[in-house]
N, C-alpha and C positions, 0 to 999 in steps of 0.2 A: 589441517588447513588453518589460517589465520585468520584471527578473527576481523582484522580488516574485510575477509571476502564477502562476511555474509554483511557490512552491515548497508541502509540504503542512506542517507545521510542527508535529513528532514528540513526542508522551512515550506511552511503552508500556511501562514498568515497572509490574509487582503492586508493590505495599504491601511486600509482603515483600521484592521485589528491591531495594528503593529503601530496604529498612529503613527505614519511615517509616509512617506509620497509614494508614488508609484516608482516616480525613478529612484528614488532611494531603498525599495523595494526591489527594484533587477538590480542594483548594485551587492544587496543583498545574496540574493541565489547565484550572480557571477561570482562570488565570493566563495560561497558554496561549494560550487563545481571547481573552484580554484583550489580551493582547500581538499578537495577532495582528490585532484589531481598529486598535488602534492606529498600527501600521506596515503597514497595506494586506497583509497578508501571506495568500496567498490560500485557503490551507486549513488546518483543524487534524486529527490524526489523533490516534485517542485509545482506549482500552478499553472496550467496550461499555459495563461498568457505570458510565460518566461521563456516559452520550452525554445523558441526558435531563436530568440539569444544566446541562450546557454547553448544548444547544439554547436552553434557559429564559432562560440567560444572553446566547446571540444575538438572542435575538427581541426581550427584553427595550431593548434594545441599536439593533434594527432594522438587524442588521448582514446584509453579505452575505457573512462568514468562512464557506468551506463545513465542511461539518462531516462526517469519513467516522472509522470506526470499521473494527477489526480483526474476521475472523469466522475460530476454529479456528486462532486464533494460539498463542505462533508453532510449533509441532510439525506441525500441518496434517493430522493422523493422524484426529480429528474424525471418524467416521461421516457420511453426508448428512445424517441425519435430524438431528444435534446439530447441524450447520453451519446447517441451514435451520432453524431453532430458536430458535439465537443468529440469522441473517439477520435473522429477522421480529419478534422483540424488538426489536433496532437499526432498523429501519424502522419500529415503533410507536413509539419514543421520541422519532424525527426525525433519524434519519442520515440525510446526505444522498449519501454513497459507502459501498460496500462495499468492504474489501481483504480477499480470503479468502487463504486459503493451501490451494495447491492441494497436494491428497495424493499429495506428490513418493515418498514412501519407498512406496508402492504401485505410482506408474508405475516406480519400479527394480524391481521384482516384475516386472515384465512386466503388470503388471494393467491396461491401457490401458483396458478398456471401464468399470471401475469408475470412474477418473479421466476418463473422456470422460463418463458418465452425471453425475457430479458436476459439472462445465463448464456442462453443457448445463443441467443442472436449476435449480441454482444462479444463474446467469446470467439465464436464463428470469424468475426469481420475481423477482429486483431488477429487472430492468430493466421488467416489466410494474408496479413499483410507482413508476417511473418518476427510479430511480437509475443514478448509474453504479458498475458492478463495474471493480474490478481484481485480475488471480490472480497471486499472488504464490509465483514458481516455485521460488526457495529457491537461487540458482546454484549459491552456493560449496559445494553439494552434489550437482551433478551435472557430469557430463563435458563436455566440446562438445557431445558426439553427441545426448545428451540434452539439451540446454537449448535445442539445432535443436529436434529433436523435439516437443518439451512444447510450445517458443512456435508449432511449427506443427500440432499438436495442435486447442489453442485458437485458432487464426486458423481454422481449416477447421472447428471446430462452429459459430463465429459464422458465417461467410459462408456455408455449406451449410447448416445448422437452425434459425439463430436470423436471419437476416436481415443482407445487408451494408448495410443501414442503421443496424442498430443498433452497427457498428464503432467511432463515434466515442467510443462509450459504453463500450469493454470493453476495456482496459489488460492490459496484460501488463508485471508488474510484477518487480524483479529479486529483492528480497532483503525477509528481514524484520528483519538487522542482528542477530538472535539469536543463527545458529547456529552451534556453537561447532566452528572448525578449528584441526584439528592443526599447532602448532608456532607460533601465534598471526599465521597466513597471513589474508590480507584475505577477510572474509569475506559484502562487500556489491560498491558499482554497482564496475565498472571498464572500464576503455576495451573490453578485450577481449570480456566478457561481455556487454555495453552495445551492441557491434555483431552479434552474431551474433541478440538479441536483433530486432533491427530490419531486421537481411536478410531474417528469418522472418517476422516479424509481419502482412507484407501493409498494409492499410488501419489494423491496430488499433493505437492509441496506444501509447507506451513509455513506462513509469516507472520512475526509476533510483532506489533507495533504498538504503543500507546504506551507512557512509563520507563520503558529502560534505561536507563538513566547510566548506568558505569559496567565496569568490564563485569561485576562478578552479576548482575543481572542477563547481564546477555551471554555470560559463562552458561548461565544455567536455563535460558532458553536454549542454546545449541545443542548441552547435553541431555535436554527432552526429546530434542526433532527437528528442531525448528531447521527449515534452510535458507530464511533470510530476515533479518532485522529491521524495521523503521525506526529512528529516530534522530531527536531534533540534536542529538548529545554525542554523536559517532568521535568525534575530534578526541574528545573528554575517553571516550569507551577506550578510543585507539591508544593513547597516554595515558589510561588505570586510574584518570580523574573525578571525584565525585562531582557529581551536579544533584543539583535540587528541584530545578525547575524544569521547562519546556516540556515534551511528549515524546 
C-alpha cells in the first residue's frame, strides 16, 4: 500500500496558538484538505470548529479526503457529557472520525471506571453514527505500566461491550503532540511506546501520532503495525522531505 493511505494529515493549533485570526486559521485547514485532495493524501485532522467547512469544501470537490476532528483536545480532562457534546456537533457537521482524548489524568487517579464508562459511552455513540473513534492515550504521560493498562483497558470494553466487530473501527491512538515534557524530552509516537501499544491492543488498530516528521519515520511505524499516521508534515512524508518542526 502507499504510504499516502495511511497518513492523517495535521493542523490543530487555536488562533491563538498559531497567532493568526480565526479566519486565517479556516483558510489554514481549507488549505489542508486542499492539499490533501491534491496528493491522494488519505485524511485531514482538524478542530471541530472547521469541520463543517472543510466537509463543504470535500463534497464540493466529490472528494474522498476523510475528514476526522479532535474531541476534549488536547487536555482530555473534558467531562463525558462536554465530550459527547462536541462528539455530536462534529458528526452533525460531517466528520467522518472521531479522535477523543481519553481522560488519562483520571486513569492516574486510579479512577478506572470513570474512564471505562467514558470508552464505552463515547465509543458506543460514534460508532452507532457509523464512524470510526480513535482514544488518544497521551503516552509521554504515562509510565509503561500505564500505557499496558490503558491500551488494554480499551481493547477489552471494545471486545467484551461493544462488539469484536466493531475492532477495526476503534484505534488506539498514541499521542496528541501537545503535551508539554520536562527538559524538551519527545513527546509523541516512538519505537518503544509504539510497541507496547500493539502487544496490548489485541485486534484494535494502532495510530502513531506525535513526531513523525519524514517518510523514513513513518516507514518504520507502518513496518511495526501501525494502521494509521497523524501528522502536521504528511505533504513533506509524501515528497521524502525532512522537517524539523510541527507534530
Amino acid at each position: 500500500m502507499s504510504i499516502k493511505t495511511y497518513l492523517d494529515s495535521t493542523y490543530l493549533k487555536t488562533p491563538e496558538q498559531a497567532g493568526i485570526s480565526n479566519s486565517d486559521t479556516l483558510d489554514q485547514v481549507r488549505a489542508l484538505a486542499q492539499e490533501a485532495m491534491e496528493n491522494g493524501i488519505y485524511a485531514v485532522m482538524i478542530r471541530p470548529d472547521y469541520v463543517r467547512s472543510v466537509r463543504e469544501l470535500l463534497d464540493e470537490n466529490k472528494s474522498e479526503v476523510v475528514l476526522g476532528t479532535v474531541i476534549g483536545f488536547h487536555e482530555g480532562t473534558y467531562d463525558l457529557n462536554e465530550k459527547l457534546r462536541e462528539a455530536q456537533k462534529a458528526i452533525a457537521d460531517g466528520a467522518d472520525e472521531l479522535d477523543f482524548v481519553i481522560n488519562y489524568e483520571a486513569y492516574k487517579k486510579g479512577e478506572v471506571d470513570k474512564v471505562a464508562d467514558e470508552v464505552e459511552t463515547c465509543t458506543t455513540v460514534a460508532l452507532r453514527e457509523g464512524k470510526v473513534v480513535k482514544w488518544i492515550i497521551e503516552t509521554a504521560a504515562l509510565t509503561d505500566e500505564e500505557i499496558v493498562s490503558i491500551t488494554q483497558l480499551i481493547r477489552d470494553i471494545v471486545m467484551n461491550k461493544i462488539g469484536e466487530e466493531n475492532a477495526p473501527n476503534v484505534f488506539v491512538k498514541s499521542s496528541t503532540g501537545f503535551f508539554q515534557t520536562p527538559n524538551g524530552e519527545p513527546n509523541g509516537a516512538n519505537e518503544h511506546v509504539i510497541k507496547l501499544m500493539l502487544d496490548n491492543a489485541g485486534t484494535l488498530p494502532v495510530k502513531a501520532s506525535g513526531g513523525v516528521r519524514n517518510i523514513e519515520e513513518a516507514q518504520k511505524m507502518i513496518d511495526l503495525g501501525v494502521k494509521r499516521i497523524g501528522t502536521s508534515s504528511a505533504l513533506a512524508i509524501v515528497k521524502g522531505e525532512q522537517v524539523n518542526g510541527g507534530y
